[in-house]
PLY file of the C-alpha trace (Angstrom):
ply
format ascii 1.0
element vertex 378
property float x
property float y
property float z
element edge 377
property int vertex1
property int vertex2
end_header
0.00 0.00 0.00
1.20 3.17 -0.80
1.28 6.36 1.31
-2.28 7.68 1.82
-3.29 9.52 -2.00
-5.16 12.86 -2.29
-7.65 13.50 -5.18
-5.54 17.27 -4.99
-2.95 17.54 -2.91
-2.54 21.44 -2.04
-0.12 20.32 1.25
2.34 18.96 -0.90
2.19 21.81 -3.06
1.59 24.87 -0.20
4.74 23.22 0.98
7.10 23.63 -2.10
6.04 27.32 -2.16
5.67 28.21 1.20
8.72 30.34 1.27
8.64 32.67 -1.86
4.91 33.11 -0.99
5.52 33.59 2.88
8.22 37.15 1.69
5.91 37.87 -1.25
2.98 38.24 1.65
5.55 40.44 3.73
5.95 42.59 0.50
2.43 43.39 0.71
1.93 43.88 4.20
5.11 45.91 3.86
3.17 48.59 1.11
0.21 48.06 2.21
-1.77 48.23 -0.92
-3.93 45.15 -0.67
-6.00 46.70 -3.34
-4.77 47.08 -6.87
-1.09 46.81 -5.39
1.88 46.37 -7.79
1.29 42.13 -8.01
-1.92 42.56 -9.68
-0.19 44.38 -12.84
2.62 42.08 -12.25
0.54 38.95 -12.27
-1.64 40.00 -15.40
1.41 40.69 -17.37
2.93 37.16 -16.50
-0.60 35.47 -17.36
-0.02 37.52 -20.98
3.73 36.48 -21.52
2.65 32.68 -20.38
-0.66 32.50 -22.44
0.14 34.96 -25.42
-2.97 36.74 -24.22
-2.72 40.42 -26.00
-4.31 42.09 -22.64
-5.66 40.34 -19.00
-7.52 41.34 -16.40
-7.18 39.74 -13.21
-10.81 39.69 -11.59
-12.33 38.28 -7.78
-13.52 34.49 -9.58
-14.14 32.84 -12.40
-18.01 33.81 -12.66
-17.23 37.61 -12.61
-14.36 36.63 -15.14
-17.65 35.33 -17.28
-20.31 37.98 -16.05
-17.98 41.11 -17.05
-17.13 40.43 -21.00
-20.88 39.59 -20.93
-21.83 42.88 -19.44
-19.01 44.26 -21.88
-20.83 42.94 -24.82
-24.39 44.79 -23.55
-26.28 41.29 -23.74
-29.96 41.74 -22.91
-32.86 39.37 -22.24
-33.47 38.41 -25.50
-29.92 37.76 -26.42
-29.42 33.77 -26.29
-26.24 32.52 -24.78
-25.51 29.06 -26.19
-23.26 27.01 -23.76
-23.06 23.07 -23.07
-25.45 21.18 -20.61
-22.48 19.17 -19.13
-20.22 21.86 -16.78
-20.44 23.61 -13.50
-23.65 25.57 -12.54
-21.25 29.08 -12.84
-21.69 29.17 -16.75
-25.30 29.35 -16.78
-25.27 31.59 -13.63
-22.96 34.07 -15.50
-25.34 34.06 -18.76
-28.31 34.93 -16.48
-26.61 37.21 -14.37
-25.55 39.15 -17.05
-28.69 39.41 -18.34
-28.98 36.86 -21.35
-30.58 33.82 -21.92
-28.68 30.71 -21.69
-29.94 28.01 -24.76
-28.38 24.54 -23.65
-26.08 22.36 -25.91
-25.74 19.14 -26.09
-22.54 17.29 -25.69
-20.30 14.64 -27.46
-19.66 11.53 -26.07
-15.96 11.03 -27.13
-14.86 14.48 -25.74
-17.34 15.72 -23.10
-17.31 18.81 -24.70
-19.93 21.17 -26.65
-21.34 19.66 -29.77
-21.02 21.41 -32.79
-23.41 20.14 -34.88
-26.11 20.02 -32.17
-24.74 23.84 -31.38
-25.64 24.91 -35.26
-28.99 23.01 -34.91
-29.98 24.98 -31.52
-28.69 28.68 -33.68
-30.54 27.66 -36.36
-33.82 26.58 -34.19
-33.37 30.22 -32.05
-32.96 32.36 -35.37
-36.21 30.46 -36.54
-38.40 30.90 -33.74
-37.57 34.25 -33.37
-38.21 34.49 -29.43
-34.39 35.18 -28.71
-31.37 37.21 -30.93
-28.58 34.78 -31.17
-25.09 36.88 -29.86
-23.06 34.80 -28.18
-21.35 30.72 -27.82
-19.52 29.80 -24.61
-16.92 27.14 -25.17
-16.40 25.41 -22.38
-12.67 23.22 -21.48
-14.35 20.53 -19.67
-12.25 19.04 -17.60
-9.12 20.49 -18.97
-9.26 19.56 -22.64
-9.76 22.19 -25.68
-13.15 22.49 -26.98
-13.54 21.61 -30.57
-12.45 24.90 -31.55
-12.08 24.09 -35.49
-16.17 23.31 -35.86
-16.95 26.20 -33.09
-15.15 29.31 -35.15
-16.72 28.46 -38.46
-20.06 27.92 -37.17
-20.36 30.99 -34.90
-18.60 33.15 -37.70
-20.91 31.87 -40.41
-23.91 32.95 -37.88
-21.95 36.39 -36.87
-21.68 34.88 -33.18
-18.76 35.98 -30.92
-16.71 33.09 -29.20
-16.08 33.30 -25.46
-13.69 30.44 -23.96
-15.19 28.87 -20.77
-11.30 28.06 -19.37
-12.05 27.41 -15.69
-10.59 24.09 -15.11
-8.03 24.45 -18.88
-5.14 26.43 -17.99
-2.51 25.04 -19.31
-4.56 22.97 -22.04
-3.50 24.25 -25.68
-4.84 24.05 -29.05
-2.89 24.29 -32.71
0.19 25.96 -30.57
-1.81 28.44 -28.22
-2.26 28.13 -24.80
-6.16 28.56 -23.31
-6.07 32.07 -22.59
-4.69 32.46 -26.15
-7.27 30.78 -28.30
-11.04 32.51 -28.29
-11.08 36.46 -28.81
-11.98 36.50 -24.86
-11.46 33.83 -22.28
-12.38 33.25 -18.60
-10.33 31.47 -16.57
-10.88 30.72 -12.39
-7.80 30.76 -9.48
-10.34 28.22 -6.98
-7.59 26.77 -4.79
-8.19 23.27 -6.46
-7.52 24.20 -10.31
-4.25 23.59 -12.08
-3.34 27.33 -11.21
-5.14 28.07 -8.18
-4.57 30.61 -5.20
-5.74 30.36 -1.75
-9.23 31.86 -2.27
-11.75 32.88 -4.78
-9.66 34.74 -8.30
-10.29 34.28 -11.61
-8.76 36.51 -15.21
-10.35 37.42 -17.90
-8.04 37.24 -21.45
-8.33 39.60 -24.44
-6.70 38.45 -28.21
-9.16 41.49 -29.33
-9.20 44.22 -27.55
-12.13 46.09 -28.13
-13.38 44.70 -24.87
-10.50 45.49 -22.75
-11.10 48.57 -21.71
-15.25 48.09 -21.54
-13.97 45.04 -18.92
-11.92 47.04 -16.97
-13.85 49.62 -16.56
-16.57 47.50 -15.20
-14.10 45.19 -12.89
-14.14 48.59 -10.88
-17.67 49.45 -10.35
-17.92 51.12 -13.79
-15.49 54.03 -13.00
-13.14 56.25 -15.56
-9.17 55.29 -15.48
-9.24 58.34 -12.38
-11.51 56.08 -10.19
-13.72 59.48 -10.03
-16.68 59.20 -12.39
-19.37 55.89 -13.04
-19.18 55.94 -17.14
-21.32 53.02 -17.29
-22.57 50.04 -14.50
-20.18 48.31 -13.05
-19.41 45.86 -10.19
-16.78 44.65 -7.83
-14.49 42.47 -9.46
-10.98 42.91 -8.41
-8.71 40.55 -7.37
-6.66 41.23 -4.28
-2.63 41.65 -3.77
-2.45 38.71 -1.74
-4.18 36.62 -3.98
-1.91 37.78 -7.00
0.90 37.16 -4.94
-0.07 33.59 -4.37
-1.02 33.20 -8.04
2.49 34.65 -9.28
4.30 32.46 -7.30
2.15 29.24 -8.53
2.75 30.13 -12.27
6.47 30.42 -11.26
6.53 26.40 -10.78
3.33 25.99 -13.38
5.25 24.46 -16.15
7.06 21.68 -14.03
3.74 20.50 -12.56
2.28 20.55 -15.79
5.03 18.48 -16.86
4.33 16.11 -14.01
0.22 16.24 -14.67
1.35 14.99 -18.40
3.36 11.95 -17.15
0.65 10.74 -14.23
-1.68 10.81 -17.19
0.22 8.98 -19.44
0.42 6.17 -16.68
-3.49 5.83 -16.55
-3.91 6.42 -20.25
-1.75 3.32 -20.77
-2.86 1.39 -18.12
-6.80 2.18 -18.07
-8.01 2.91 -21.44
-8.76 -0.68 -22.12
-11.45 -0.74 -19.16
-13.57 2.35 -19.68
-14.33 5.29 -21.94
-11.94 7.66 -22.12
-11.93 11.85 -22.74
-10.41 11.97 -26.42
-9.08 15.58 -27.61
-9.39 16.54 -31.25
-6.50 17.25 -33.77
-4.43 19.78 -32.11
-5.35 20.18 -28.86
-3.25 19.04 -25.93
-4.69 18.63 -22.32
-3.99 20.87 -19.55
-5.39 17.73 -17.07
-7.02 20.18 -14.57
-9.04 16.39 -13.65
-8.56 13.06 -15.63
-12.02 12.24 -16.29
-13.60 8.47 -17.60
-16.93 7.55 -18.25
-18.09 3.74 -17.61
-21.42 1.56 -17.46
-21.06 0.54 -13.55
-19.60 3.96 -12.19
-21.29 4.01 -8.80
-19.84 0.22 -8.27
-16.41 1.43 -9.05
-16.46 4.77 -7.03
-17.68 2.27 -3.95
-15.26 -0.38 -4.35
-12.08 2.22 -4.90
-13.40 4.19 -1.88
-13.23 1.12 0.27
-9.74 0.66 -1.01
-8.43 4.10 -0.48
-8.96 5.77 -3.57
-10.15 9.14 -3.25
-12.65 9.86 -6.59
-15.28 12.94 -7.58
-18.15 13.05 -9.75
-18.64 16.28 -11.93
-20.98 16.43 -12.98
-23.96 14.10 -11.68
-26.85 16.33 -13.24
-26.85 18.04 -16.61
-27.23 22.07 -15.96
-30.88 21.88 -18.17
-32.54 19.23 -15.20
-31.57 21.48 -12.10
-34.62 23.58 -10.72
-32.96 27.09 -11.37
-32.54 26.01 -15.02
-35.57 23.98 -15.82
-37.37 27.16 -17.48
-34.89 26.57 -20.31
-34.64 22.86 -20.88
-34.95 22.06 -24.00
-38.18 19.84 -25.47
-36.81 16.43 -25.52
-33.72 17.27 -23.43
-30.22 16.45 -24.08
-29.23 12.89 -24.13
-25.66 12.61 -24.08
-25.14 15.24 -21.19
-27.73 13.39 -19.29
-26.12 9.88 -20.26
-22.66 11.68 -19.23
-23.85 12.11 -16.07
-24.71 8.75 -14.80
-21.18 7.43 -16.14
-17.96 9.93 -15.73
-15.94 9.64 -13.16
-12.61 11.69 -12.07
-9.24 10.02 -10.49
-6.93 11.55 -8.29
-5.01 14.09 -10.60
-2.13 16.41 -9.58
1.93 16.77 -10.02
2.32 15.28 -6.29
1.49 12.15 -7.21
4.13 9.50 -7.26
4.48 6.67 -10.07
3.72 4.19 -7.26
0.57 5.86 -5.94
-0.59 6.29 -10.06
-0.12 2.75 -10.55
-1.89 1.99 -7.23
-4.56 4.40 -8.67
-4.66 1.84 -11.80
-4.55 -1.40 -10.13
-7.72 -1.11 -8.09
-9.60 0.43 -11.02
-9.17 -2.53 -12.87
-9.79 -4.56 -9.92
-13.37 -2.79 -9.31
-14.35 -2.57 -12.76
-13.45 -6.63 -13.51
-15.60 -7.81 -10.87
-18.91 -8.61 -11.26
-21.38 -6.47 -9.78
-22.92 -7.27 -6.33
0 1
1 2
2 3
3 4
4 5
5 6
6 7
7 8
8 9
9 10
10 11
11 12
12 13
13 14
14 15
15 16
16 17
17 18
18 19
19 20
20 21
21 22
22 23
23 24
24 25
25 26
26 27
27 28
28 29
29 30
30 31
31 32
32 33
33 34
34 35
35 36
36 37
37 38
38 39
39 40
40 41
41 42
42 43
43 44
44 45
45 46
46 47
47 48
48 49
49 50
50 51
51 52
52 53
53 54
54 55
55 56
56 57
57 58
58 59
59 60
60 61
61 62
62 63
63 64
64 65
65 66
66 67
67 68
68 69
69 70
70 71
71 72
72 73
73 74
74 75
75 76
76 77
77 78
78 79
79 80
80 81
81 82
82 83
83 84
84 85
85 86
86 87
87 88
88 89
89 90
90 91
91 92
92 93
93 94
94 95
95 96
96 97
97 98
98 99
99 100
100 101
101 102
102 103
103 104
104 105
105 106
106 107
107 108
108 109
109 110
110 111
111 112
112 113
113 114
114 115
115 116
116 117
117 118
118 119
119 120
120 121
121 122
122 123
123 124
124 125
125 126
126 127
127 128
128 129
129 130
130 131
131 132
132 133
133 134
134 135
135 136
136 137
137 138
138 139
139 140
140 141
141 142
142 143
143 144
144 145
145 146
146 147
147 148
148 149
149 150
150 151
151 152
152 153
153 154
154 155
155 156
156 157
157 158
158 159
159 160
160 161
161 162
162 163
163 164
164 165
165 166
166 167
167 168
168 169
169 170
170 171
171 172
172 173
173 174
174 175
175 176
176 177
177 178
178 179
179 180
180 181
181 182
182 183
183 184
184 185
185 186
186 187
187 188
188 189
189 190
190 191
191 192
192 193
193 194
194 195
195 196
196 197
197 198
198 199
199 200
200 201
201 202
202 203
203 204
204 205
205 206
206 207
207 208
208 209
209 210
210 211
211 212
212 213
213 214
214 215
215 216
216 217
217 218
218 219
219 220
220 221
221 222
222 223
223 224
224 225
225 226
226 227
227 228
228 229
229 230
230 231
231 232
232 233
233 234
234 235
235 236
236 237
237 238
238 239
239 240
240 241
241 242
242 243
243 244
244 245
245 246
246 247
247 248
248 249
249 250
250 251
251 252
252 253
253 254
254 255
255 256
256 257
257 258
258 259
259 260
260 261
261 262
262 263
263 264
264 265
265 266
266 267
267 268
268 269
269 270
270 271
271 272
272 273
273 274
274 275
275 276
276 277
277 278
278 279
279 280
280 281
281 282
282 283
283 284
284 285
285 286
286 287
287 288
288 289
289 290
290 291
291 292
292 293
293 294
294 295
295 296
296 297
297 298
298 299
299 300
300 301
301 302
302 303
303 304
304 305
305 306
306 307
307 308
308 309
309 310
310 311
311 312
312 313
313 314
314 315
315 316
316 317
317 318
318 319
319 320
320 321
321 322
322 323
323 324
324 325
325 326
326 327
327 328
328 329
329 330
330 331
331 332
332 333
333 334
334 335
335 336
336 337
337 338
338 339
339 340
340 341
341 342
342 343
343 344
344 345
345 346
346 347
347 348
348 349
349 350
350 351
351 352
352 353
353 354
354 355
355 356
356 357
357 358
358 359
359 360
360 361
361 362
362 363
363 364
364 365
365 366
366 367
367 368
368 369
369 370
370 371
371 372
372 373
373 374
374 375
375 376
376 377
């Protein structure tokens, strides 16, 4: 047996940076800007030189980091948001909180990810109808791998449709050579303690390749307010990210690339080994992982997550319910619903994933899988 294995091990890792981020705290203490102190500039221009980003924004979470290009764009009621069914609650919550509509998309079986043909039937269904204006597609990086950007440009460029990435749990994931962050005219990304690049608290960034929305964005980020912080030039919120959590952020990106590196090789290990025995997340042509959660899908799930509990293998489930089925979103369920999110749902299931793992405890990781999943169920 090896040493007792975390699904995310943030000890491991506070431990390795404890240091740089214990003197980069006493910087701030030291200036005592906790607001909009030097680390914020310094950690948006490091997210730009790592991402190729033209222009970022660091921001108080990932929602905001959705909510404020939204609000940027002026969506209204009618406007119809088109994002997947299968991802975190926060996507549809930023659509409606913005003040859009969110039209749900089904997903594809092989990559978990946003359909595109079933996203051009749902355009082509709102545009008929007439009820909502069609403005905007959310791509989201489920689980860490690139959505299927090459069908998702065309389609929303052929329907005059802006692109926003969905990149809360993809940093680090990269498609055709560019880094999330770097790929849809404006991304959102989220710093929750648990993601690849995490700090300790709520933070999230917003990325620009076109900035047209930059300066809209940042203007709301701070309650709306002119470049002298004295006038309100249009609505704005609360969305700032803190010193301290820069700091933390900075110092994480520092070692990014080396647990990246390490996230790559603990997935190779279960790719090889565990393939065979369920249904794995594929990635398209291009597009390389940033393995934010290794993610499988299988016919006797629950069985497997019991039987590698009782054996010391710490799983998740994201997500168990399709967005379109949970009471705040019913209104806009779709007639018929959305059967491979829902089928999705009842079958994926997520493995310990992050650089602390040893080859040992991966291989551990492996060997009961198979174990569960080759016996026969009670």
């Amino acid at each position: 047996m090896t040493k007792p294995i975390a699904f995310i091990d943030l000890k491991a890792q506070g431990a390795r940076v404890r240091d740089r981020i214990d003197a980069r705290f006493k910087a701030v203490l030291d200036h005592g800007a906790y607001i909009n102190g030097p680390e914020v500039a310094e950690l948006e221009a490091a997210l730009c030189a790592f991402t190729g980003a033209s222009k970022s924004l660091a921001v108080a979470n990932g929602t905001d980091a959705l909510i404020i290009p939204m609000l940027a764009m002026d969506l209204k009621p009618g406007d119809a948001v088109f994002i997947p069914a299968f991802t975190y609650n926060a996507t549809a919550n930023a659509v409606l909180l913005a003040g859009a509509t969110p039209v749900f998309v089904d997903v594809r079986g092989r990559d978990f990810n946003m359909d595109p043909e079933d996203l051009e039937r749902r355009i082509e269904e709102t545009g008929r109808e007439g009820r909502l204006n069609p403005r905007l597609i959310i791509a989201v990086d489920l689980f860490g791998i690139p959505a299927d950007y090459a069908a998702i440009f065309p389609i929303a460029e052929k329907h005059g449709l802006t692109v926003m990435a969905d990149a809360a749990q993809s940093f680090g994931a990269r498609w055709q050579g560019r880094w999330a962050g770097g790929i849809a005219p404006v991304t959102g990304t989220s710093f929750f303690p648990a993601k690849a690049l995490g700090g300790y608290g709520d933070g999230g960034a917003i990325f620009f390749r076109d900035n047209d929305l930059f300066e809209v964005c940042e203007q709301i980020r701070w309650h709306g307010t002119d470049s002298a912080r004295k006038e309100s030039v249009r609505v704005g919120m609360n969305g700032r990210l803190d010193s301290l959590q820069c700091a933390v952020v900075l110092e994480k990106l520092a070692i990014f690339e080396d647990e990246l590196r390490r996230r790559r090789a603990v997935a190779a290990i279960y790719n090889e080994r565990l393939l065979p025995h369920a249904d794995p997340q594929q990635f398209g042509d291009g597009g390389e992982s940033g393995w934010g959660l290794y993610t499988l899908a299988l016919d006797n799930r629950d069985a497997v997550q019991a039987a590698l509990k009782s054996d010391g293998v710490p799983t998740a489930i994201y997500y168990p319910q399709p967005l379109h089925r949970m009471r705040a979103f019913q209104a806009y369920a779709p007639e018929g619903g959305l059967p491979e999110a829902e089928r999705l749902s009842g079958r994926v299931l997520s493995l310990p994933m992050h650089p602390y793992l040893t080859d040992d405890q991966a291989h551990f990781v492996c060997d009961r899988f198979i174990a569960a999943v080759s016996s026969p169920p009670a």
